[in-house]
N, CA and C atoms as an extended XYZ file, in Angstrom:
345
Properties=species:S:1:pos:R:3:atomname:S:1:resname:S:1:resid:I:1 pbc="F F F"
N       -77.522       13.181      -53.763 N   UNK     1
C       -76.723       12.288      -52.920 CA  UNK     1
C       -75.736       11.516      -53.791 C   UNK     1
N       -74.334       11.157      -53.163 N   UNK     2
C       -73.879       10.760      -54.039 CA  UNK     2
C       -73.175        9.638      -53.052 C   UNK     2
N       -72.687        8.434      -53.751 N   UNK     3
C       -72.032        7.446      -53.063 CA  UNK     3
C       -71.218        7.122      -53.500 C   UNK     3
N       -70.275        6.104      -52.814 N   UNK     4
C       -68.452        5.544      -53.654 CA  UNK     4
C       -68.746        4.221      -52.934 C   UNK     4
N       -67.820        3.873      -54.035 N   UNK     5
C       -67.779        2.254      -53.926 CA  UNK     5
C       -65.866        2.344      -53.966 C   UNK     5
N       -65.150        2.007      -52.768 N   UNK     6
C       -63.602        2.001      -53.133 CA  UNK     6
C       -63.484        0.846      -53.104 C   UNK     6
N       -62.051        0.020      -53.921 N   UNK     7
C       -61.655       -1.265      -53.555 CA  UNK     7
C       -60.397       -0.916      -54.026 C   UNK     7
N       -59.529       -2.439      -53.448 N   UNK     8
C       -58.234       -2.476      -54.082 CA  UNK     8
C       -57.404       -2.183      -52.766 C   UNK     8
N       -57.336       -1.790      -52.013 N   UNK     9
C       -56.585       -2.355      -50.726 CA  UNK     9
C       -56.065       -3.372      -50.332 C   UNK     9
N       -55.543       -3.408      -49.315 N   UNK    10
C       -55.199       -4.758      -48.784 CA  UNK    10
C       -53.461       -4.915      -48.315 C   UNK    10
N       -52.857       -5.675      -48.428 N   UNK    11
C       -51.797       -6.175      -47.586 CA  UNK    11
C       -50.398       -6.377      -48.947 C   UNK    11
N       -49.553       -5.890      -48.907 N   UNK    12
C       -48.512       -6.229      -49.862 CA  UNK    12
C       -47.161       -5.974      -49.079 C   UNK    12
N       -45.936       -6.770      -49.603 N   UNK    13
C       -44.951       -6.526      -49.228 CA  UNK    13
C       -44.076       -5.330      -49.826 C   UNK    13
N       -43.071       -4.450      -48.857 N   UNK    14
C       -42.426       -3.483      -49.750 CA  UNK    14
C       -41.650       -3.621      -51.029 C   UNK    14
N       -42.099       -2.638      -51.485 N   UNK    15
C       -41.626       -3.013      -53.126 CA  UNK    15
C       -42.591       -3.175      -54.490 C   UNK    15
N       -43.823       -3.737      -53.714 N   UNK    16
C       -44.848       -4.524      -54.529 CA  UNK    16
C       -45.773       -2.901      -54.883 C   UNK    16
N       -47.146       -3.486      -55.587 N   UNK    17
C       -48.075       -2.611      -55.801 CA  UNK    17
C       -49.702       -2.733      -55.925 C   UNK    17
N       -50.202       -1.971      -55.682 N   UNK    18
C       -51.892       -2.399      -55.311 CA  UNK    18
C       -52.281       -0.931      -56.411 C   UNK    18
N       -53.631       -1.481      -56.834 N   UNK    19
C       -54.528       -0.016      -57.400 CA  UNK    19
C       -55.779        0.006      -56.725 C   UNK    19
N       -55.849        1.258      -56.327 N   UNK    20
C       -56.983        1.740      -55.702 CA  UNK    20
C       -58.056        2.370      -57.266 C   UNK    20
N       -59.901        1.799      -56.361 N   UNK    21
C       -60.645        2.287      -57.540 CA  UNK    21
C       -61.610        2.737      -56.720 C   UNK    21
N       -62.422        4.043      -57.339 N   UNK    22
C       -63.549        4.433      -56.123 CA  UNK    22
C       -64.542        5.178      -57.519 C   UNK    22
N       -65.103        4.704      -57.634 N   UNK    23
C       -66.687        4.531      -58.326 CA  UNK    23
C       -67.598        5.152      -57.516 C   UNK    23
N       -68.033        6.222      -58.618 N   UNK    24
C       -69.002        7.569      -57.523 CA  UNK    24
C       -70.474        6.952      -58.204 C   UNK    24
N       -71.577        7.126      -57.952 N   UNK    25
C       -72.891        7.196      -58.108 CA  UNK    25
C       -73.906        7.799      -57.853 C   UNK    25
N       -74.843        7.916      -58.052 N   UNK    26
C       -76.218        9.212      -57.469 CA  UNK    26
C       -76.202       10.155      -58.495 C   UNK    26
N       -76.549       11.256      -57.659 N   UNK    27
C       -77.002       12.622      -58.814 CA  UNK    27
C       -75.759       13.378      -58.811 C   UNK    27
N       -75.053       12.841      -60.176 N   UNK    28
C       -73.878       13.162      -60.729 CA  UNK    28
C       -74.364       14.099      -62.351 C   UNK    28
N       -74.068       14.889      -62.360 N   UNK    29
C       -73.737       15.305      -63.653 CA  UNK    29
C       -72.415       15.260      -64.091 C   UNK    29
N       -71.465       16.396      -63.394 N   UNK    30
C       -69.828       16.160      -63.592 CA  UNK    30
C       -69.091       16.132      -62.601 C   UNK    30
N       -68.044       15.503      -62.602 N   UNK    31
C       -67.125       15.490      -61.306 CA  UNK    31
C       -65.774       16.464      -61.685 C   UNK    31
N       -65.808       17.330      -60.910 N   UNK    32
C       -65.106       18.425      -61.367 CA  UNK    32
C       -63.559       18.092      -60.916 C   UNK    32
N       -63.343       17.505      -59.750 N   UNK    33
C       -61.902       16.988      -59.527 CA  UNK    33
C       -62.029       15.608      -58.543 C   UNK    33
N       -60.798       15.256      -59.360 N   UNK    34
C       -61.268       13.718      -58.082 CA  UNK    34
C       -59.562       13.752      -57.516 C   UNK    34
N       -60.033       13.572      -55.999 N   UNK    35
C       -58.364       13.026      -55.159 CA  UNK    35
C       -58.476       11.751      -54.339 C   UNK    35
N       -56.960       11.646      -54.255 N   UNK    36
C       -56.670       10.640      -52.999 CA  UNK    36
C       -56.142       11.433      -51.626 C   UNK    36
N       -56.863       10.914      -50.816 N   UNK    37
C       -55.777       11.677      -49.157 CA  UNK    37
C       -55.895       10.436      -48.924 C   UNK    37
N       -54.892       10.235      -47.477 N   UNK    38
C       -54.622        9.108      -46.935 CA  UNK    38
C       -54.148        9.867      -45.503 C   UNK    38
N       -54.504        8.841      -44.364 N   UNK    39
C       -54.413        8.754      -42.823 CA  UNK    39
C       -53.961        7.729      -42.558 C   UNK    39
N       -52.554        7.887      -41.719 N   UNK    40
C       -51.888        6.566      -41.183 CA  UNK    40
C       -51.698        6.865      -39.694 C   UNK    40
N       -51.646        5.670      -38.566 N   UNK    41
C       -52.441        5.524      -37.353 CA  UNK    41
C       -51.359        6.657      -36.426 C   UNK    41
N       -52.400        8.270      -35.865 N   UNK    42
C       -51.444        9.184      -35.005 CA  UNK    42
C       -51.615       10.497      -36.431 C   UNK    42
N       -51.714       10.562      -37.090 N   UNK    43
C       -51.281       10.924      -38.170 CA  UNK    43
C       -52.575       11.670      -38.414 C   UNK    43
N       -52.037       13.192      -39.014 N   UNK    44
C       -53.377       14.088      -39.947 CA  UNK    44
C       -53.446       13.063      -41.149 C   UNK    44
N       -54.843       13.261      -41.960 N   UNK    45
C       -55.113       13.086      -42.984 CA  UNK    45
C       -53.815       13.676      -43.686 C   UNK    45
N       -53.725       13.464      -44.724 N   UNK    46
C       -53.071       14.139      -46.312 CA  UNK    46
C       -53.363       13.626      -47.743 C   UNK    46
N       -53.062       14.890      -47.996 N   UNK    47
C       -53.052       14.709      -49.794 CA  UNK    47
C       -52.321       13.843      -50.178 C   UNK    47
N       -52.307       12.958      -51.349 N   UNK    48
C       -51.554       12.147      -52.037 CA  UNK    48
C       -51.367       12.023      -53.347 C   UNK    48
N       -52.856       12.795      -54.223 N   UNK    49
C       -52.902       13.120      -55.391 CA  UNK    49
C       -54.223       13.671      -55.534 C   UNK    49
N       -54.405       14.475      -56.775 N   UNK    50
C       -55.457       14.952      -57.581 CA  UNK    50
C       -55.491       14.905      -58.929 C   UNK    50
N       -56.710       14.617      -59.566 N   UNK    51
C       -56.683       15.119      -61.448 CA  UNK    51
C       -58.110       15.565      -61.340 C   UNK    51
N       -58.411       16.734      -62.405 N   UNK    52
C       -59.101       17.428      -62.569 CA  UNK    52
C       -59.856       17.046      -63.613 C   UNK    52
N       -60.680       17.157      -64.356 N   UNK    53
C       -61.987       16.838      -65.373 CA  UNK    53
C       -60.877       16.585      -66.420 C   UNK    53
N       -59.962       17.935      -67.079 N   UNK    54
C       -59.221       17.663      -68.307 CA  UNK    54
C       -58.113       17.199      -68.348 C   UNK    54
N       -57.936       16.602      -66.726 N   UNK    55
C       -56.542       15.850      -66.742 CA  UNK    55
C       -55.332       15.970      -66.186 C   UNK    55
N       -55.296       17.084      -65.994 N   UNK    56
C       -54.217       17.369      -64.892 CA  UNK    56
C       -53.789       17.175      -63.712 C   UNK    56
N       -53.007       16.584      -63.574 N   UNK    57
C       -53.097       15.906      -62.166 CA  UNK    57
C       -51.496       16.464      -61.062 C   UNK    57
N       -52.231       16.300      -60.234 N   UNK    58
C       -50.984       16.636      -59.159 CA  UNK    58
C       -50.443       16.231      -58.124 C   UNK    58
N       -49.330       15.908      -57.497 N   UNK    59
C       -48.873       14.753      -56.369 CA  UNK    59
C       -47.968       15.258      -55.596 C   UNK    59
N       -48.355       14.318      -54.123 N   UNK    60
C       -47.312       15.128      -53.164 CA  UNK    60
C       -45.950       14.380      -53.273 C   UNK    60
N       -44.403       15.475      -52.731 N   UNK    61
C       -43.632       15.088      -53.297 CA  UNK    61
C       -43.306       13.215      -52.856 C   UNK    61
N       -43.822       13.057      -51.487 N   UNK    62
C       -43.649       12.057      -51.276 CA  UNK    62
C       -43.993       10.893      -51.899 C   UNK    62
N       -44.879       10.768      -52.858 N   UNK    63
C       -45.134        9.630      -53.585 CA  UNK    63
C       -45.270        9.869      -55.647 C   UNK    63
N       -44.554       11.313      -55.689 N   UNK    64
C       -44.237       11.370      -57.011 CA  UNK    64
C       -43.075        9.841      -57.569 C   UNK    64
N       -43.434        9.648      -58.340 N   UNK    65
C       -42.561        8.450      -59.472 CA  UNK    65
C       -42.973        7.378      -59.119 C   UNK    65
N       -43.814        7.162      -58.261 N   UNK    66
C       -44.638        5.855      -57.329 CA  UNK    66
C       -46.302        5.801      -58.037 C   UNK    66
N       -46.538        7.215      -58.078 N   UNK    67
C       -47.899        6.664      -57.727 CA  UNK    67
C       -48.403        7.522      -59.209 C   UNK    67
N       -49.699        6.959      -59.772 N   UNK    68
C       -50.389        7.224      -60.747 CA  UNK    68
C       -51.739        7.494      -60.521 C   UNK    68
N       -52.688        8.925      -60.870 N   UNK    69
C       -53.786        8.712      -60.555 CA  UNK    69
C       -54.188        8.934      -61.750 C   UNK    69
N       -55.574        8.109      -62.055 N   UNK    70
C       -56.416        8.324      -63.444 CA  UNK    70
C       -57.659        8.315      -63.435 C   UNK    70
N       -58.427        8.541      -64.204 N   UNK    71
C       -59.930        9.575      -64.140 CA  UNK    71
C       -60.763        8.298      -65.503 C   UNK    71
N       -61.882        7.903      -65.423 N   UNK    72
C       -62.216        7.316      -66.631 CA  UNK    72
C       -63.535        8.339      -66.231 C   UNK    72
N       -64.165        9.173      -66.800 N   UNK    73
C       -65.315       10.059      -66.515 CA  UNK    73
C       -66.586        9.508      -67.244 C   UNK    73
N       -66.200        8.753      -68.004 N   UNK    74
C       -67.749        7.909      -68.403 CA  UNK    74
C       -68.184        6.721      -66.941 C   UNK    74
N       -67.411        6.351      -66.720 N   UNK    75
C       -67.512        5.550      -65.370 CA  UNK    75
C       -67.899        6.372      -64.265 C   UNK    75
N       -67.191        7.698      -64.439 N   UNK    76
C       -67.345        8.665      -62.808 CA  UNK    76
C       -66.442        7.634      -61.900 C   UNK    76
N       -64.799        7.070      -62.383 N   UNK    77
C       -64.451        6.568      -61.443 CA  UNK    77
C       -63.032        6.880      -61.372 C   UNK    77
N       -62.373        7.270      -60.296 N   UNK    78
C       -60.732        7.573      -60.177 CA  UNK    78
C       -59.937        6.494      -59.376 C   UNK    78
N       -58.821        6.094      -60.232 N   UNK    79
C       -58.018        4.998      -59.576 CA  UNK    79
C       -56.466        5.398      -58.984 C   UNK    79
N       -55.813        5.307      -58.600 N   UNK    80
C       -54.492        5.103      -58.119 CA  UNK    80
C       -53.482        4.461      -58.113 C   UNK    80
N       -52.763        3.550      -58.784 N   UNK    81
C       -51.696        3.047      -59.168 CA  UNK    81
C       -50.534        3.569      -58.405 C   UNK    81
N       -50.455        2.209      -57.429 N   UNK    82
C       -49.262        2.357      -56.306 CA  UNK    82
C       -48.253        1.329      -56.615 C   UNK    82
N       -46.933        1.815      -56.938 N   UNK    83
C       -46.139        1.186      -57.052 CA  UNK    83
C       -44.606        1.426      -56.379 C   UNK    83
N       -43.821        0.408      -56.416 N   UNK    84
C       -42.619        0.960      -55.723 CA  UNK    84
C       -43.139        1.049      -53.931 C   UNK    84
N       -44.132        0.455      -53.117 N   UNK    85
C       -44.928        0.515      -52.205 CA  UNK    85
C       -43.431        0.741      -50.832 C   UNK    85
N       -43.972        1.633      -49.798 N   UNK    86
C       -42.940        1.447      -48.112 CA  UNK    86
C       -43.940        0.967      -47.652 C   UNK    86
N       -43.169        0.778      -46.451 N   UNK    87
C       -43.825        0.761      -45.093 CA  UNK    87
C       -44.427        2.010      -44.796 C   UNK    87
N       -43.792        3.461      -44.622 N   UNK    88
C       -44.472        4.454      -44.644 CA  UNK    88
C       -45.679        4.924      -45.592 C   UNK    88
N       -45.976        3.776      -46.216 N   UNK    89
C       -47.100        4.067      -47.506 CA  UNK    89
C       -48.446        3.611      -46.622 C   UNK    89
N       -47.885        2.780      -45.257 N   UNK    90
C       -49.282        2.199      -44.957 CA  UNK    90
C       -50.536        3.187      -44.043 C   UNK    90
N       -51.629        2.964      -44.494 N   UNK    91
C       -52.686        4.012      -43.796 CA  UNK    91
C       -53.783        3.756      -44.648 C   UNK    91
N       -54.931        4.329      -43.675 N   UNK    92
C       -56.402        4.324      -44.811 CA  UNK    92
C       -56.335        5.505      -45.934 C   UNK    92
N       -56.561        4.764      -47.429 N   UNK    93
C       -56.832        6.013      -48.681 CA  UNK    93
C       -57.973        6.282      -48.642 C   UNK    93
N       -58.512        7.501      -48.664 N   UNK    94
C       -60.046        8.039      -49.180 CA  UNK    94
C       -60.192        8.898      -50.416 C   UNK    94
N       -60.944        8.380      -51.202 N   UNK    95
C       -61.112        9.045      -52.227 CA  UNK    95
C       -61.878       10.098      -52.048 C   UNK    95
N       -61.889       11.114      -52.743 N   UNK    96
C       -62.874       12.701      -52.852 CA  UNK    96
C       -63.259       13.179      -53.895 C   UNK    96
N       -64.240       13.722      -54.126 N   UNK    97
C       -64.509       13.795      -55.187 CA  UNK    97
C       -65.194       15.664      -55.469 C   UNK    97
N       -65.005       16.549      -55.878 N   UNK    98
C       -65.966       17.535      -55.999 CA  UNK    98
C       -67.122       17.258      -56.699 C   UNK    98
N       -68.346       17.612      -56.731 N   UNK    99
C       -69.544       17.379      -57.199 CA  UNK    99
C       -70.721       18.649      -57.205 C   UNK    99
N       -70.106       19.318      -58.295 N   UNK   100
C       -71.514       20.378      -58.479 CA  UNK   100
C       -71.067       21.229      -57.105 C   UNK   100
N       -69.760       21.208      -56.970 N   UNK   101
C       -69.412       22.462      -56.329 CA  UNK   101
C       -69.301       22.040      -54.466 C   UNK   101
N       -69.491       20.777      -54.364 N   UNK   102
C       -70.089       20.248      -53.201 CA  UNK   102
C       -68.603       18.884      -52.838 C   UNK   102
N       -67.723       19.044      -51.722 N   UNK   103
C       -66.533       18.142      -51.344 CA  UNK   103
C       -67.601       16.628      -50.996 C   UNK   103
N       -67.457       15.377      -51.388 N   UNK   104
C       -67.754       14.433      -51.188 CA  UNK   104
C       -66.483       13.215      -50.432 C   UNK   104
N       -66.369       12.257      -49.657 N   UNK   105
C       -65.892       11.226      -49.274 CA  UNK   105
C       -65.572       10.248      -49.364 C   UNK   105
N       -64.949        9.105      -49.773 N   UNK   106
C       -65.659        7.850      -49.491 CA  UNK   106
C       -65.323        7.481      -47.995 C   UNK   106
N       -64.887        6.370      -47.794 N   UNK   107
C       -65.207        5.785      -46.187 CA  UNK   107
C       -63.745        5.376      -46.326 C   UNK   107
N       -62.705        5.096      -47.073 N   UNK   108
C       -61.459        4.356      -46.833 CA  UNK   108
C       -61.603        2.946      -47.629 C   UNK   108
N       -60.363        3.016      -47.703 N   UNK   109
C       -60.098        0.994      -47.850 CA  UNK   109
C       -58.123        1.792      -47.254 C   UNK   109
N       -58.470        0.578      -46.263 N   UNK   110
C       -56.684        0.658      -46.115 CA  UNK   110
C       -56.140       -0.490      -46.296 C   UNK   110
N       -54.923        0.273      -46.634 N   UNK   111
C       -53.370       -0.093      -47.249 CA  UNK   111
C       -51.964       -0.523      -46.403 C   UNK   111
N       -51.653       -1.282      -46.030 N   UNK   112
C       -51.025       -1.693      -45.335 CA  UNK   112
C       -49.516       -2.836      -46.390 C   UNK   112
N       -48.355       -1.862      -46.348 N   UNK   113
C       -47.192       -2.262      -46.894 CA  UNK   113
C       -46.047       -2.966      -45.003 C   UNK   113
N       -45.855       -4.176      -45.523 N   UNK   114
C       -45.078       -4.642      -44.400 CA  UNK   114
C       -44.611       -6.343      -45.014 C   UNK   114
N       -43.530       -6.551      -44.309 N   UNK   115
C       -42.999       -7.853      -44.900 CA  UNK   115
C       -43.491       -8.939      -43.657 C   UNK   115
């Protein structure tokens, strides 16, 4: 079983920036890739980023030069670095995580950009 702890949400004006952090726990050995998707209200889920165990990471075009994702793997925790924030940025982020071959969740923290 494995669990997440996300934080770092919350309310900012456009322009500004928030970091998302989601801290996995349980029966972890390795986390083989960790992402962000995000759902804003009407709206499919989507991708927003990924990095993989050795680092590679990948982003949709919509929030390339904005957004940063990073991996600390002694922690088992992946963050997000949002900067340059819209209004269209606002929606719940969920972190994901692969685990021993197995897609994991967390629950959200949403993000809400508005003046």
């Amino acid at each position: 079983q494995v669990q997440f702890v996300e934080s770092g949400g919350g309310l900012v004006q456009p322009g500004g920036s928030l970091r998302l952090s989601c801290a996995a726990s349980g029966s972890i050995l390795s986390i083989d890739a960790m992402a962000w998707y995000r759902q804003a209200p009407g709206k499919e889920r989507e991708f927003v980023a990924s990095i993989i165990r050795a680092g590679s990471t990948s982003y949709a075009d919509s929030v390339k030069g904005r957004f940063t994702i990073s991996r600390d793997n002694a922690k088992n925790t992946v963050y997000l670095q949002m900067n340059s924030l819209k209004p269209e940025d606002t929606a719940v982020y969920y972190c994901a995580m692969v685990v021993g071959g197995l897609n994991y969740w967390g629950r959200g923290t949403q993000v809400t950009v508005s003046s």
